[in-house]
N, C-alpha and C positions, 0 to 999 in steps of 0.2 A: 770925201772923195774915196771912191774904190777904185783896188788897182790888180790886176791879174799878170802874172808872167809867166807867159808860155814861154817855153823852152823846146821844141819839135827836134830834139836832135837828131839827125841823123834822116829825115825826112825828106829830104831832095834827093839822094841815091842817085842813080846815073839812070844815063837814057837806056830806055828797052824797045827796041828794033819792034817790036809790037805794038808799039803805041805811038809809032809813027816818030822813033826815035828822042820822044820826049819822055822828061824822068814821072813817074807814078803823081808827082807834087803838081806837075805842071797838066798834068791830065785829070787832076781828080776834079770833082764837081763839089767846090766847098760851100754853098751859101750862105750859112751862118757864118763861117769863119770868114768869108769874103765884107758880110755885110760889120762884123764885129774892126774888122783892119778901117772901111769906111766910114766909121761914127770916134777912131782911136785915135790916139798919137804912138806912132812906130818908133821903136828904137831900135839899136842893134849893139850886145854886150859879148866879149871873148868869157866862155864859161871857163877856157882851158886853158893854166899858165900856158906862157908860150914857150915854143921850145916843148912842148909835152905834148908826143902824140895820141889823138883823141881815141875813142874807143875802151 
């Protein structure tokens, strides 16, 4: 089994009034990355102790 993990940190950013108020992540056109989430199992890990602001 292969295993890949992405990490996009920082990839959602906020919404921009130009694109119709949604953030760059929710407007982009992924297909591969769309088609790779639909053949995967998602998870979701805190990279950052807590209490430690990211950045």
């Amino acid at each position: 089994m292969k295993y890949v993990i992405c990490v996009p940190d920082g990839c959602a950013d906020l919404p921009v009034p130009e694109l119709d108020g949604r953030t760059p992540l929710e407007a982009a056109n992924m297909p591969n990355l769309d088609s790779l989430a639909a053949k995967s199992t998602l998870g979701r890990a805190e990279v950052i102790p807590s209490g430690m602001p990211p950045g």
